[in-house]
SERO-4910 file (N, C-alpha, C, O; in steps of 0.05 Angstrom, whole numbers):
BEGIN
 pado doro    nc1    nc2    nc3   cac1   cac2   cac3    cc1    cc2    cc3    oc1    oc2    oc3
  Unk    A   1430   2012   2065   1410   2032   2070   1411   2041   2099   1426   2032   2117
  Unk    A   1397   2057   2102   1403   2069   2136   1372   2077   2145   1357   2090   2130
  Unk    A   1364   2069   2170   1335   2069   2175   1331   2094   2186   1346   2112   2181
  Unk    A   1311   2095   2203   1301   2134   2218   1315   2138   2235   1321   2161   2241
  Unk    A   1330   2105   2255   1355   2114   2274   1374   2123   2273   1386   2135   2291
  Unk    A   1384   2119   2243   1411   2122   2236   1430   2101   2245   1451   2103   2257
  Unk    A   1413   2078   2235   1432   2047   2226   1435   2037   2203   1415   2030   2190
  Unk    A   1456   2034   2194   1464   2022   2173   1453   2000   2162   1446   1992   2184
  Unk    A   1444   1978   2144   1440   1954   2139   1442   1950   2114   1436   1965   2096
  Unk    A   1453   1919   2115   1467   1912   2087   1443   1895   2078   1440   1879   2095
  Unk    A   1429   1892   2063   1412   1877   2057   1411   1870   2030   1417   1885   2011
  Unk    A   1399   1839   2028   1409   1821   2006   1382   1821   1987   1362   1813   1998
  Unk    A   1380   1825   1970   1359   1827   1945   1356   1802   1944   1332   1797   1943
  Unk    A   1372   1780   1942   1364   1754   1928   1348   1742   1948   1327   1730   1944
  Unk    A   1360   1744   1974   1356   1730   1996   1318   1745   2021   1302   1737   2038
  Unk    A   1328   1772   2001   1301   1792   2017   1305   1785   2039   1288   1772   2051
  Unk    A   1336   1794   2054   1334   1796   2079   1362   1815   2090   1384   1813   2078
  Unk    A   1359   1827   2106   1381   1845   2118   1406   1822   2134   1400   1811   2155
  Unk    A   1429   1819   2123   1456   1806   2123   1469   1821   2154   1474   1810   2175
  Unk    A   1471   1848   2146   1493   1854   2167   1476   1881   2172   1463   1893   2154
  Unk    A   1480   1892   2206   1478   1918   2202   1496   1934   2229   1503   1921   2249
  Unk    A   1501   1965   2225   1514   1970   2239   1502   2000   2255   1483   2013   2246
  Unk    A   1516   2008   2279   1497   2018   2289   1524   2042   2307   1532   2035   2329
  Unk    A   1532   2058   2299   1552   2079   2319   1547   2092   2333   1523   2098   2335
  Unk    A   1561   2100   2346   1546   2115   2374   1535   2141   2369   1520   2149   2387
  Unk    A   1539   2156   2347   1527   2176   2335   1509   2168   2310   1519   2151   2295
  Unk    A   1484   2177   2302   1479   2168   2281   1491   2182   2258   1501   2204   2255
  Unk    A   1483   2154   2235   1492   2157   2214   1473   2173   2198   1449   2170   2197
  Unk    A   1490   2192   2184   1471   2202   2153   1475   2202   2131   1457   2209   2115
  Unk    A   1498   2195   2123   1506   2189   2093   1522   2161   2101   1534   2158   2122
  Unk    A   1518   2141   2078   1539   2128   2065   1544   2129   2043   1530   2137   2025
  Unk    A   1582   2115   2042   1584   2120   2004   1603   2093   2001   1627   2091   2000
  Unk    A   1579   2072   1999   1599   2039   1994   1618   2037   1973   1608   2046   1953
  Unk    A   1635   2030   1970   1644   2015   1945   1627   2003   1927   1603   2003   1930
  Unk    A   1645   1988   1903   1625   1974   1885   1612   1955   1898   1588   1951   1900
  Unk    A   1638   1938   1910   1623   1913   1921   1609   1913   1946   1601   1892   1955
  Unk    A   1607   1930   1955   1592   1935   1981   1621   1932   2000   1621   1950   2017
  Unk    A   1638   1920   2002   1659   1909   2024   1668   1927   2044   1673   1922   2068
  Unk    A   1671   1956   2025   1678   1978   2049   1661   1995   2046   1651   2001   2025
  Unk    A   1656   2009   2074   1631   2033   2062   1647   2054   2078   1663   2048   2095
  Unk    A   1641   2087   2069   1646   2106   2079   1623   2113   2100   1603   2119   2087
  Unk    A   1619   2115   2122   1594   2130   2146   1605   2153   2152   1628   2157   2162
  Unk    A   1578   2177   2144   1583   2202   2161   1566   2209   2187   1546   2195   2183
  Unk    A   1564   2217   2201   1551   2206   2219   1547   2243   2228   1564   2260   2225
  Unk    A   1519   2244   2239   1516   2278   2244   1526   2292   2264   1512   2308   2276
  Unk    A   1548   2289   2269   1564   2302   2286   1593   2324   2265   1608   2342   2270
  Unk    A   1585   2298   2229   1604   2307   2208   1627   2298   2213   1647   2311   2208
  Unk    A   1629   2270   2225   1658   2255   2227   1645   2233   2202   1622   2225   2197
  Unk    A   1676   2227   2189   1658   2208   2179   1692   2183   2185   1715   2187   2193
  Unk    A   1674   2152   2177   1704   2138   2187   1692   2114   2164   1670   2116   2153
  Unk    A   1712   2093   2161   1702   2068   2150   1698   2055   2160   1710   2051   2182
  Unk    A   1677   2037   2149   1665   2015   2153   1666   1980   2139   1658   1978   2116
  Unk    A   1673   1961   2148   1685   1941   2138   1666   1923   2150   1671   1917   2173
  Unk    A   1645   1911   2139   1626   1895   2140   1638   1863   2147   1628   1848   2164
  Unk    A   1659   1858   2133   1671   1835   2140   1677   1824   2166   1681   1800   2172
  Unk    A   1678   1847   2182   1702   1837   2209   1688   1859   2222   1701   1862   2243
  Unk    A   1670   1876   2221   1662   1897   2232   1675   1914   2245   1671   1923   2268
  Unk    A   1695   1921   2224   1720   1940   2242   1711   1973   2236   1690   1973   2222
  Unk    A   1717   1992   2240   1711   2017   2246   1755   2032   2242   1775   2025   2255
  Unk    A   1752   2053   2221   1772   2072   2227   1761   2099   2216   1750   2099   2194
  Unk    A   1763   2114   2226   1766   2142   2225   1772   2150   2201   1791   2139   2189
  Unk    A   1760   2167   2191   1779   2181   2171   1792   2208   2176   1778   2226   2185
  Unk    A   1822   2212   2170   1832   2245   2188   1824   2259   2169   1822   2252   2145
  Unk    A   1818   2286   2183   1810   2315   2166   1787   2313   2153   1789   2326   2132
  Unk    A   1765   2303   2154   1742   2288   2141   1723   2310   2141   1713   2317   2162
  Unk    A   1719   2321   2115   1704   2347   2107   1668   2343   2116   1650   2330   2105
  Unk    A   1668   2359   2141   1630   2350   2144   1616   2359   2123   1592   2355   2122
  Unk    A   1633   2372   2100   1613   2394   2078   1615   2363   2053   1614   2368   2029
  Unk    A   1618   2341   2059   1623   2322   2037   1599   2313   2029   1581   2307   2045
  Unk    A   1596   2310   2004   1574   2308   1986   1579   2275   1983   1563   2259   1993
  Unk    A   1597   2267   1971   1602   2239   1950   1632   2233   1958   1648   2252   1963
  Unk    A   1638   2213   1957   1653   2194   1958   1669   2171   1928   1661   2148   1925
  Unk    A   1684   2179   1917   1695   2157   1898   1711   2148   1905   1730   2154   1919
  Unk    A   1702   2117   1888   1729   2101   1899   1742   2087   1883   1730   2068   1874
  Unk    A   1764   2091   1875   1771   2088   1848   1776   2055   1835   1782   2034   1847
  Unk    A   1773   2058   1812   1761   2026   1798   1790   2012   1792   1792   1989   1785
  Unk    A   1806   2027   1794   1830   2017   1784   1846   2010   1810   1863   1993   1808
  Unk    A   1841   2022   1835   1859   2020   1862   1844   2011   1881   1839   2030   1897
  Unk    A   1833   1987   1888   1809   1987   1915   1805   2001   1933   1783   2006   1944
  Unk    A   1839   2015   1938   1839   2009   1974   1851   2046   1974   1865   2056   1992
  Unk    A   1840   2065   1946   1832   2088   1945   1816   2104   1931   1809   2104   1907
  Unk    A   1807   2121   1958   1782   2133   1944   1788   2167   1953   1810   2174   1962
  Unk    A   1759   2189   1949   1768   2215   1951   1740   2216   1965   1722   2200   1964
  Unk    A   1741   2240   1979   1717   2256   1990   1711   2275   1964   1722   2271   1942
  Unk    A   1692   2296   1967   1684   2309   1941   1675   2328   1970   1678   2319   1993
  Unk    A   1666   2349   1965   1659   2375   1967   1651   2389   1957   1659   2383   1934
  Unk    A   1636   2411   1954   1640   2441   1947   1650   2450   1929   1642   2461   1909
  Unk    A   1679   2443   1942   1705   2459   1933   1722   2443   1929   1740   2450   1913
  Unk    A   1726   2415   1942   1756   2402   1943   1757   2373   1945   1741   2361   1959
  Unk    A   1775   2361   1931   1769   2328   1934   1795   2328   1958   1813   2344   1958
  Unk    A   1793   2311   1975   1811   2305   1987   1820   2258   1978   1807   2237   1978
  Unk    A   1846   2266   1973   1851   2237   1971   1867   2217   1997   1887   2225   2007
  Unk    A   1854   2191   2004   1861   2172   2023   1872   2144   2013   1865   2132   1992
  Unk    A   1888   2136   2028   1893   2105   2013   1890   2092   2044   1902   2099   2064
  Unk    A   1871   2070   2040   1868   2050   2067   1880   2031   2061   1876   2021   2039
  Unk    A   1900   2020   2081   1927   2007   2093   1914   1989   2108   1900   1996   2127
  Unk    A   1921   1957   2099   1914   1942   2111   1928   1935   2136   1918   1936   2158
  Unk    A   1955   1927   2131   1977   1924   2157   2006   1940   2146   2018   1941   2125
  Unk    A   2006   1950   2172   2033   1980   2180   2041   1970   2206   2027   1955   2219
  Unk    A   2064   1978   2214   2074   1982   2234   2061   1994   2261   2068   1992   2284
  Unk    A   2043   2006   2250   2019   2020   2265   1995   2011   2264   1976   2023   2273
  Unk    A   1994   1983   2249   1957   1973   2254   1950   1981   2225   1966   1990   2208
  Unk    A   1921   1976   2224   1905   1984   2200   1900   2008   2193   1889   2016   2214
  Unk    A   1900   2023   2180   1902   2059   2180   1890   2069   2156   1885   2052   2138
  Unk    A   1883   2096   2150   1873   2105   2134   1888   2133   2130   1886   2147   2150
  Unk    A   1903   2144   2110   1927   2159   2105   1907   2181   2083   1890   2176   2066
  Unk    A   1919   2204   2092   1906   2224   2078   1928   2232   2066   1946   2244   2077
  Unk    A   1928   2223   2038   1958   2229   2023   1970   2258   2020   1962   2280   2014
  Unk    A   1991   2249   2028   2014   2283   2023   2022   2281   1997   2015   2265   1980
  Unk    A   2040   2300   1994   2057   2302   1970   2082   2312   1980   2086   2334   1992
  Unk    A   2096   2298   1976   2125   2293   1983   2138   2317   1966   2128   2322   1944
  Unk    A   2155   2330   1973   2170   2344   1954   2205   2337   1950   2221   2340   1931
  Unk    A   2210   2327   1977   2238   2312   1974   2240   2290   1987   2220   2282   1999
  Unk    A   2260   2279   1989   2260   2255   2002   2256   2247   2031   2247   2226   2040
  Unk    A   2269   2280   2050   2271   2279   2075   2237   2282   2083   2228   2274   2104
  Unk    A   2221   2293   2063   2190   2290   2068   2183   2271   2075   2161   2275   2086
  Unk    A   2191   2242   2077   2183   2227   2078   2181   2203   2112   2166   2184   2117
  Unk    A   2201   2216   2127   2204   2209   2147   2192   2226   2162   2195   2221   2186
  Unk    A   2174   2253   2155   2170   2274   2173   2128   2272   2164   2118   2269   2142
  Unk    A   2118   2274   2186   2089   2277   2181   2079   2304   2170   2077   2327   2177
  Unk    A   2073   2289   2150   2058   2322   2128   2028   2325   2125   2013   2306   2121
  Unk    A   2020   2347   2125   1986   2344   2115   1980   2334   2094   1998   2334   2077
  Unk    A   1959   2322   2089   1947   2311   2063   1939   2334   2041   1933   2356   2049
  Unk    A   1940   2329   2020   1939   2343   1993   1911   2341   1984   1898   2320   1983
  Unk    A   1901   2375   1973   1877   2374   1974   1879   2381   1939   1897   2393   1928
  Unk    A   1856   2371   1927   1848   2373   1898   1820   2401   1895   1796   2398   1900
  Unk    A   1836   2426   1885   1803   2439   1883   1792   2430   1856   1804   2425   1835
  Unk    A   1761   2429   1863   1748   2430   1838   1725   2450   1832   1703   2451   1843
  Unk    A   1732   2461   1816   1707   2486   1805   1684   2475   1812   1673   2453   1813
  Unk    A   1678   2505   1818   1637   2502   1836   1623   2491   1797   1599   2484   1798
  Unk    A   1634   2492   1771   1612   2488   1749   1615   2449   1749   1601   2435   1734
  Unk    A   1638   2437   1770   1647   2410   1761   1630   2391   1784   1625   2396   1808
  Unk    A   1622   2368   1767   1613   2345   1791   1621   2326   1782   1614   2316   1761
  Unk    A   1639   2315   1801   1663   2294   1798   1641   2267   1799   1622   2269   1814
  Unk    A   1645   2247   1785   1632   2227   1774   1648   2202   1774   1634   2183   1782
  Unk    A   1673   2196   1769   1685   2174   1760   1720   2183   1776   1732   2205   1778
  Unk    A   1727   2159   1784   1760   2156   1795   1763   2140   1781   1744   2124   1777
  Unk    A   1789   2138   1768   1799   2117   1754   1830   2122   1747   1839   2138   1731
  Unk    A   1845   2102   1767   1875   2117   1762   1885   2134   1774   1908   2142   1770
  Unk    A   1870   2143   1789   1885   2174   1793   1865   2200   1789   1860   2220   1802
  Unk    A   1852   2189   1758   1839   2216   1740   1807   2217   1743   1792   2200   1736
  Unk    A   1800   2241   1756   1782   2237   1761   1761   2257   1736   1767   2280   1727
  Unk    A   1736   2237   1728   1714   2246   1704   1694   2259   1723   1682   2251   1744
  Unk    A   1694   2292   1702   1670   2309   1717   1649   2310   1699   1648   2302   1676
  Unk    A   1632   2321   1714   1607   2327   1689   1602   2365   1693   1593   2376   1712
  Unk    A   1611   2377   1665   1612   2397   1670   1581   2414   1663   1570   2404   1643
  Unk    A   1570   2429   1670   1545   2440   1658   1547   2455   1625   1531   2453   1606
  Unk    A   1566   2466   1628   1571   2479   1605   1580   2464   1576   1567   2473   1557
  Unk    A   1599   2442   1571   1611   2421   1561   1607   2395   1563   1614   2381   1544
  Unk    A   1597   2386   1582   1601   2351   1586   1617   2345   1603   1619   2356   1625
  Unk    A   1632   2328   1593   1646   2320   1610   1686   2327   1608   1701   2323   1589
  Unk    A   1693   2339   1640   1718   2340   1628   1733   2320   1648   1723   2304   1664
  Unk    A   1756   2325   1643   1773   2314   1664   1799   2318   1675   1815   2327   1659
  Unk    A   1810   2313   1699   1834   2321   1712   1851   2302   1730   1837   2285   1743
  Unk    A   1877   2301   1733   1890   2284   1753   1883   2293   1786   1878   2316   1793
  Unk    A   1883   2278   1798   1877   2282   1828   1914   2291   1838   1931   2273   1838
  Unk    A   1921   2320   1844   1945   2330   1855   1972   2307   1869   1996   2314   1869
  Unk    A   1963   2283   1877   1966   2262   1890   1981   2245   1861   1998   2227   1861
  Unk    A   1970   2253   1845   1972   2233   1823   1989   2252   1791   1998   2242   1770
  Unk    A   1987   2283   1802   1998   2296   1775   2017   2289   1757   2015   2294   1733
  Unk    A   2038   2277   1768   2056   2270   1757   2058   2241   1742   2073   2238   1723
  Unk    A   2040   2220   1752   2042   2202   1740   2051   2189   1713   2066   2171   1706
  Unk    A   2029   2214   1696   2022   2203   1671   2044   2221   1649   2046   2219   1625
  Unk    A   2054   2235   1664   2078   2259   1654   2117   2248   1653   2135   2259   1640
  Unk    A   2118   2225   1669   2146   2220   1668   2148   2199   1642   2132   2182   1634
  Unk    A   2176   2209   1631   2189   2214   1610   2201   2180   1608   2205   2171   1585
  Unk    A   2206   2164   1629   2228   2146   1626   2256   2146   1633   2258   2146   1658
  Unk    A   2272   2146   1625   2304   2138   1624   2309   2176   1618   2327   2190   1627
  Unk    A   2283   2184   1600   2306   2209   1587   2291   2226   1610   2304   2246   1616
  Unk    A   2275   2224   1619   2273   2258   1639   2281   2256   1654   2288   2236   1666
  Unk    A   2283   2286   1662   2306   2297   1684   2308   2290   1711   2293   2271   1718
  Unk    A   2323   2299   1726   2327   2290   1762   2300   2295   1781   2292   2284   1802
  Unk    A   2291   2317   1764   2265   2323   1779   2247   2318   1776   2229   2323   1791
  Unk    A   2244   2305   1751   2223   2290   1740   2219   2259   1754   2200   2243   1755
  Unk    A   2245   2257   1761   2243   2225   1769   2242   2217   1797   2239   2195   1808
  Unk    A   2246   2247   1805   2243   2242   1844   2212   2254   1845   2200   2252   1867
  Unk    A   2199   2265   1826   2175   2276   1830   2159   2243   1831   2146   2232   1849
  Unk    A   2164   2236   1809   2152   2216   1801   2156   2189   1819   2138   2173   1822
  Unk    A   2181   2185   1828   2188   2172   1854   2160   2176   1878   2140   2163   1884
  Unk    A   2169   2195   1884   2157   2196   1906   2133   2209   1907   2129   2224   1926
  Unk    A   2112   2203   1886   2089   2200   1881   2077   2178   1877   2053   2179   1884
  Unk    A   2085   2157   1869   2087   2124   1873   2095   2116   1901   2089   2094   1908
  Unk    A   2106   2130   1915   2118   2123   1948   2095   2125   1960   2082   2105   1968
  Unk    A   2089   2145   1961   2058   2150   1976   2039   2134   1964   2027   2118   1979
  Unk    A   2031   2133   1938   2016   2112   1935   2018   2079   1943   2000   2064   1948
  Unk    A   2052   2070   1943   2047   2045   1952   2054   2036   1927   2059   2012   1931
  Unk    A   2056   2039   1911   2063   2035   1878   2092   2030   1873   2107   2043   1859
  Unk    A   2097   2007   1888   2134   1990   1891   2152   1991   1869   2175   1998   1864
  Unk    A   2124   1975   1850   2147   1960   1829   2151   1995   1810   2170   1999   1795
  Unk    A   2132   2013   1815   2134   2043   1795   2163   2048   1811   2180   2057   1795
  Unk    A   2173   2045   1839   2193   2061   1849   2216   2046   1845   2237   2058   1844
  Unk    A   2215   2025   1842   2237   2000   1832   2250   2015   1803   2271   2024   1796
  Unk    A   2224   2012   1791   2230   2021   1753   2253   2043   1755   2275   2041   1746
  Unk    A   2242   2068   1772   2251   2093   1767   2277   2090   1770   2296   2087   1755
  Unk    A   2274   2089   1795   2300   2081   1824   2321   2069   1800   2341   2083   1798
  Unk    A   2319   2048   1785   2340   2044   1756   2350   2064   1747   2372   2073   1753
  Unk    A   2325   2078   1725   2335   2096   1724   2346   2122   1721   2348   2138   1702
  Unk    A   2352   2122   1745   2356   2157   1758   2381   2158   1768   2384   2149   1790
  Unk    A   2407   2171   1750   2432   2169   1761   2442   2185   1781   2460   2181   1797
  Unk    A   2425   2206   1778   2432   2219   1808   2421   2210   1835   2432   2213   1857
  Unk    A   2396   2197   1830   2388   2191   1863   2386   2164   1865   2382   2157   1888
  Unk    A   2387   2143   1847   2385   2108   1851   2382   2102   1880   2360   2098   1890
  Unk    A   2409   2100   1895   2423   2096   1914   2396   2104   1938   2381   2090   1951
  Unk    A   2400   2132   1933   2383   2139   1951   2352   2139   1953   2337   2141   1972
  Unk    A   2346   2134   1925   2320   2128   1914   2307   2092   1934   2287   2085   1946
  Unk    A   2333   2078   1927   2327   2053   1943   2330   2049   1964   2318   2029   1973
  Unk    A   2346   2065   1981   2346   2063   2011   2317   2073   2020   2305   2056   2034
  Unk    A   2306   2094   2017   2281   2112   2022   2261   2101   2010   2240   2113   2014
  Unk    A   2260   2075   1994   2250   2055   1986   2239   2037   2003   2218   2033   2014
  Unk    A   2267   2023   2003   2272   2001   2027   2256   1995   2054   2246   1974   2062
  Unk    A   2258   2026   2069   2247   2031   2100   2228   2034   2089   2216   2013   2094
  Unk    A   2211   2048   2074   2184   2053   2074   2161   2027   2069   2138   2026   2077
  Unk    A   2182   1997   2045   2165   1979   2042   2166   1961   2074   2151   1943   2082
  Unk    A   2191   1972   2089   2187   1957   2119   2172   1968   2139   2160   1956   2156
  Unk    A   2173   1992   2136   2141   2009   2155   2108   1997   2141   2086   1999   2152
  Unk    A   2111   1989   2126   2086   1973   2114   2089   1947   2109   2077   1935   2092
  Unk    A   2106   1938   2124   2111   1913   2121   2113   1894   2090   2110   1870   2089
  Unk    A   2118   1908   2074   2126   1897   2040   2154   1879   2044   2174   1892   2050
  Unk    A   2156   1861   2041   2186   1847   2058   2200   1832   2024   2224   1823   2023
  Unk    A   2184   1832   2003   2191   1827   1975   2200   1850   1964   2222   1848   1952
  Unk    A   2190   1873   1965   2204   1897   1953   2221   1911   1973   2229   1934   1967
  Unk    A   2225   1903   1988   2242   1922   2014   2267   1899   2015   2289   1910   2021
  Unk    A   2268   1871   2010   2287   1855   2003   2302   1870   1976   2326   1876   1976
  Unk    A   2287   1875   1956   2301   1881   1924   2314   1908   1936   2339   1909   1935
  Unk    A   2300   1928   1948   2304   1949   1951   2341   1952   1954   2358   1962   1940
  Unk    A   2340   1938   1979   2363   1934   1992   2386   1927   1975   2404   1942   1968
  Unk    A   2383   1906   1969   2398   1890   1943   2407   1907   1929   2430   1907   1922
  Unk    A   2384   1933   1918   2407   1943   1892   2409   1965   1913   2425   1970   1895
  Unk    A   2410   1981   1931   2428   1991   1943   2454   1982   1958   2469   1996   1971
  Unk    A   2453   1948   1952   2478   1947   1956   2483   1947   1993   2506   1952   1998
  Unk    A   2465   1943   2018   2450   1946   2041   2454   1917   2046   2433   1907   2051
  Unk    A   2476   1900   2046   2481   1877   2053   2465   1865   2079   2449   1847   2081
  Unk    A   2477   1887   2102   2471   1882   2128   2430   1882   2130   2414   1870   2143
  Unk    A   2428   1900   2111   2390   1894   2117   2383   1877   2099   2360   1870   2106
  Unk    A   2387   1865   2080   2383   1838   2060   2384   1820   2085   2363   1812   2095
  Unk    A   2411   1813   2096   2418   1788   2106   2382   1800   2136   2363   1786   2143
  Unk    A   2385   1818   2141   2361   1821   2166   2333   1806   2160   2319   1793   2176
  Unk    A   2329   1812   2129   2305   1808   2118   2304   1780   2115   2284   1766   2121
  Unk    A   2329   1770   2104   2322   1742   2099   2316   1720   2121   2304   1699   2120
  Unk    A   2328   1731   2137   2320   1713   2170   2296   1718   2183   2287   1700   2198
  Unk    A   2280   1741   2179   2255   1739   2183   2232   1742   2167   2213   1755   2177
  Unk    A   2229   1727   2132   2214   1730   2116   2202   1720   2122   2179   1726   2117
  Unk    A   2209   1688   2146   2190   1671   2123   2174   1666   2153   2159   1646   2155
  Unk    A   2178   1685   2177   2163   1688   2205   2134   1692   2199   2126   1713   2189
  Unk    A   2111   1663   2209   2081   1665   2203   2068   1684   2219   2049   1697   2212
  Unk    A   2084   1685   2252   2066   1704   2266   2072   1727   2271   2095   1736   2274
  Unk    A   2047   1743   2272   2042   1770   2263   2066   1791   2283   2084   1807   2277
  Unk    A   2054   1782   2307   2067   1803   2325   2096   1798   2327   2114   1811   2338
  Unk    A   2098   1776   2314   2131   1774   2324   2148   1790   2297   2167   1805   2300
  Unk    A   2139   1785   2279   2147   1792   2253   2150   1817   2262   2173   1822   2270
  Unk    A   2132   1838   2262   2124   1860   2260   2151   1872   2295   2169   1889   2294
  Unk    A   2146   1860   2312   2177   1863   2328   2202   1864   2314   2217   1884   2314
  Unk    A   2206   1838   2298   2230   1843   2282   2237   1863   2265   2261   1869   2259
  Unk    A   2215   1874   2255   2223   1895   2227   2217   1917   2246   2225   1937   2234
  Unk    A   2209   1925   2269   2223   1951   2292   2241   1951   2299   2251   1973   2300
  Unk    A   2253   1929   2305   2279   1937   2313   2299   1935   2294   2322   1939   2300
  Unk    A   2291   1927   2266   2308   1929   2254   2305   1952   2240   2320   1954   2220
  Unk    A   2286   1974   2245   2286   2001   2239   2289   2019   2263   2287   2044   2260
  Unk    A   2294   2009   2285   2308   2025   2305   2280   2032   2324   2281   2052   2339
  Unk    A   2263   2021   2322   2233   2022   2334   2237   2010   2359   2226   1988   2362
  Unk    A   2253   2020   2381   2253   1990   2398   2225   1986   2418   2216   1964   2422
  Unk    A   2212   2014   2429   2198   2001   2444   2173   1988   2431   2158   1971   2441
  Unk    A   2171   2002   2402   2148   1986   2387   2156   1963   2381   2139   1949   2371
  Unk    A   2178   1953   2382   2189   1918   2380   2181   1903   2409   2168   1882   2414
  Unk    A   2193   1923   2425   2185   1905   2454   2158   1908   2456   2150   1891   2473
  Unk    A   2135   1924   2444   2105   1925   2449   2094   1907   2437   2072   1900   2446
  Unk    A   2107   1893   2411   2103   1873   2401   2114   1855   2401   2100   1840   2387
  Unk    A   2135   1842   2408   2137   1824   2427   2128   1815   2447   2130   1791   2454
  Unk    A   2115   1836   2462   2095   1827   2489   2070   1823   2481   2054   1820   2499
  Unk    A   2060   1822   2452   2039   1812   2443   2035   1787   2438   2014   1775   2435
  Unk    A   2064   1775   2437   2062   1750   2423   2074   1726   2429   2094   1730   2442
  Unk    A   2071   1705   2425   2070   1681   2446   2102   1672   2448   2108   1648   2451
  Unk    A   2121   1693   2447   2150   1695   2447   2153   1717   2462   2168   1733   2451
  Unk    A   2141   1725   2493   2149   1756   2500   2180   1753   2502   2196   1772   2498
  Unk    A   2188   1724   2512   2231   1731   2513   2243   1738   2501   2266   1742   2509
  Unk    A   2233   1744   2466   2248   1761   2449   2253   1789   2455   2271   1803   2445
  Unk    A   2228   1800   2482   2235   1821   2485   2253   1835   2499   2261   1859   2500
  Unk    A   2256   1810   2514   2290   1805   2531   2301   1804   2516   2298   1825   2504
  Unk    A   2312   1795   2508   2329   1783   2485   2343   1814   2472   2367   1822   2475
  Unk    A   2324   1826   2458   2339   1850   2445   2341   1872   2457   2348   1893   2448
  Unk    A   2331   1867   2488   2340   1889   2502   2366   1881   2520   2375   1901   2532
  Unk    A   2377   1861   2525   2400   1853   2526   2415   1850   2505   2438   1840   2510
  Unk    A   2409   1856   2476   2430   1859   2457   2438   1892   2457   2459   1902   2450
  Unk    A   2417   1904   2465   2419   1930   2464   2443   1943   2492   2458   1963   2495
  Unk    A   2438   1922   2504   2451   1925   2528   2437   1951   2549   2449   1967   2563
  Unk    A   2417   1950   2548   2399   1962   2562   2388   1946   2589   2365   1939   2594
  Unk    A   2406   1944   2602   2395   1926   2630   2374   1939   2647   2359   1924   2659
  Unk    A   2372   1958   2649   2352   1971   2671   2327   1956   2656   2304   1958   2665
***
C-alpha cells in the first residue's frame, strides 16, 4: 500500500503489521506487485517508474517507461516478465538477474537477423485497441476484456511467432524468426531445438547462441552451444572456468573470453585475485 507521502509498505495480514517499507526520493503513486509480492513495479510522480525488490531492497529503472501507464502484468508462466499497459500500447521487459552488466531490466527488441543481435535495438511495442483492457499474461498471450464481445485475445509482438513454428518442416525463415525470438527471451533449450533443426543456419544459429548464453552468463547452454558448433577452442575455455564459485572472477573470465578486456580487468579488480588482471594483460602483451 502507499501512504499520503508516497511510501510504499508491505504489510502482513496475519501478523497486522507492516514487514518492509520503501521510500524514493520522488514519491510514489502507483504500484503493480507481482503475485507474490517479491517484485513490485513503482511509478513515482515525476512518471519514471523502476523496480522494486523487497528482498534485498534493490531499485532498477525501467527504460522507456510510459508515464501514461495504467497496469502492469506479469506473466504467470515467466516470473521474471511482465508488460506496461497504456492507452494505446503494451510495452514488454524481461528482468535479468546476472549479465555481464549487473542486474538489468531489458525492454525487448525483435531481432530480425542475426547481426541484430550484437547491435542495441529499441524495444518492441504491442498496440492495443482503445475497446481492449488487457487482463491476463500468460505465455506470451495476453487475455483482454473487450466491451463489445468478452473476452479476446492476442500474442504480445515479442512473442508472435512462438506458437506458429512448424518444426523440422518450416522454412529458413520460419526458424530464424523463431530462433531469435526465444534469444531475446532467454528461452535456451527453444534455441538448442531449432538450431537442430535448421539446415541452413545450425552452425550459425549456435555460435550466436553460444555468446549470447555467455553475455548472461548461462555456462550449461553456451557449453552445448559450442559443442555442436563444433567451437573446440571455446568448449575447452568453458570447461576451465565452470566450476569458478566467485562471482567477479568468473564473470572476468567469460570477458575476456569474449574479447571484453577492460570489463575483465574491471572485474578482476573486484575480486580477491586482482593479479589475474595482470596476468591477461601480459598475455595480451599489452605492457603499458
Amino acid at each position: 500500500m502507499i501512504d499520503a507521502l508516497g511510501k510504499m509498505k508491505y504489510y502482513l495480514i496475519e501478523d497486522n503489521a507492516t514487514i518492509c517499507e520503501h521510500k524514493s526520493q520522488n514519491p510514489i503513486v502507483k504500484v503493480f506487485p507481482n503475485f507474490s509480492g517479491t517484485k513490485c513495479i513503482c511509478m513515482d510522480n515525476t512518471g519514471n517508474g523502476y523496480l522494486f525488490n523487497p528482498i534485498d531492497d534493490t531499485m532498477l529503472f525501467v527504460p522507456n517507461f510510459s508515464p501514461n501507464t495504467n497496469n502492469v502484468l506479469w506473466d504467470i508462466d515467466d516470473p521474471e516478465l511482465f508488460v506496461t499497459v497504456d492507452n494505446e500500447k503494451m510495452q514488454t521487459y524481461l528482468y535479468v538477474h546476472v549479465s555481464l552488466e549487473g542486474s538489468q531490466i531489458i525492454h525487448l527488441p525483435e531481432y530480425l537477423k542475426l547481426d541484430d543481435v550484437e547491435k542495441t535495438k529499441a524495444g518492441t511495442v504491442t498496440f492495443v485497441d482503445r475497446d481492449l483492457k488487457p487482463l491476463i499474461l500468460k505465455g506470451g498471450f495476453v487475455y483482454s476484456h473487450a466491451r463489445s464481445d468478452g473476452i479476446r485475445g492476442q500474442y504480445l509482438q515479442t512473442h508472435s511467432y512462438l506458437n506458429s513454428w512448424r518444426g523440422p518442416s518450416d522454412s529458413d525463415e520460419g526458424h530464424l524468426r523463431y530462433f531469435l525470438q526465444n534469444l531475446a527471451l532467454q528461452k535456451y533449450s527453444n534455441c538448442v531445438e531449432v538450431s537442430k533443426v535448421s539446415l541452413k543456419h545450425s552452425l550459425a544459429f549456435f555460435e550466436c547462441l553460444g555468446k549470447q548464453c555467455l553475455k548472461f552468463i548461462d555456462l550449461h547452454y553456451a557449453e552445448t552451444a559450442f559443442q555442436m558448433c563444433k567451437a573446440v577452442g571455446m568448449v575447452y575455455s568453458i570447461q576451465s572456468i565452470k566450476h569458478e564459485t566467485e562471482k567477479y572472477v568468473l564473470m572476468g573470465h567469460i570477458s575476456s573470453i569474449l574479447f571484453k578486456h577492460d570489463l575483465a580487468q574491471e572485474c578482476f579488480m573486484k575480486s580477491s585475485k586482482p593479479e589475474l588482471a595482470l596476468e591477461m594483460r601480459m598475455d595480451l602483451q599489452d605492457w603499458f
